[in-house]
N, C-alpha and C positions, 0 to 999 in steps of 0.2 A: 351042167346046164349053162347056158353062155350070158351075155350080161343083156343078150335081148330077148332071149326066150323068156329070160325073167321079170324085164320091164314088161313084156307082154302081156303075163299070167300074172303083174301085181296090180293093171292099170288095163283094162282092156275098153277101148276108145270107143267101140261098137256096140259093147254092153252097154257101156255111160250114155250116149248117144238113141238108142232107146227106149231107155225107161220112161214110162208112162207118165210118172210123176217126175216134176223137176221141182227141187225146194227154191223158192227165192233166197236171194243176197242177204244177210245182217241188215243193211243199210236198206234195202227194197220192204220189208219187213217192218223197221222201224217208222221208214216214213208211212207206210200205210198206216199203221197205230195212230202216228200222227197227225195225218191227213182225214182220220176217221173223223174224230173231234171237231179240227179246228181246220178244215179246206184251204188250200192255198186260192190266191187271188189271182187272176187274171195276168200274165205278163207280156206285152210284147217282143217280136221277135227281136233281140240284140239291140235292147233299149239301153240310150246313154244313161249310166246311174245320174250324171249330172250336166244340167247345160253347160258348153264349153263356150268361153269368153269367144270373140272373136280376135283372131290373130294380127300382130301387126302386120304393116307392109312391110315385103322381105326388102323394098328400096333400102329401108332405114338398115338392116340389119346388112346390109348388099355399102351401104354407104359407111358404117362400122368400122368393119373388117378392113375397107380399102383404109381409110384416114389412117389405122393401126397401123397398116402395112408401111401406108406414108411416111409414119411419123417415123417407123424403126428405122427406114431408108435415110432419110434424114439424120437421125441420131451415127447411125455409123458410120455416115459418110462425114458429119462433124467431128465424131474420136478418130477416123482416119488423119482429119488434116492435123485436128491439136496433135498427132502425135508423129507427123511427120517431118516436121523442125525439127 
């Protein structure tokens, strides 16, 4: 018997695929238990868990980065010359 005849006759896709009754999930299961009691509330669709502050302007963050860049220019082109004596 070859190694698919066997996966065939241990798993057959077409049987599983019509059975009448399908069991729910663990998890599908429990939450129903759950859900019996005590109902979930309302939620909308992809609601922010939390207000988000508003952002600063990217100017400042745009005016940062350049001064940084500034300053390194600077700084190496001062250890070029101390070091060119």
């Amino acid at each position: 018997m070859s190694e698919q005849e066997h996966w065939e006759k241990e798993f057959d896709h077409k049987w599983a695929s019509a059975a009448e009754h399908k069991e729910p999930s663990a998890r599908a299961r429990m939450l129903a238990a759950r859900w019996k009691h005590n109902p979930p509330g309302p939620v909308p669709f992809r609601a922010d868990p939390d207000p988000v502050a508003p952002r600063r302007s990217s100017w400042i963050s745009t005016a940062v980065v350049l001064g940084c860049v500034a300053a390194l220019i600077l700084l190496i082109g001062y250890a070029q010359t101390r070091t060119s004596y």
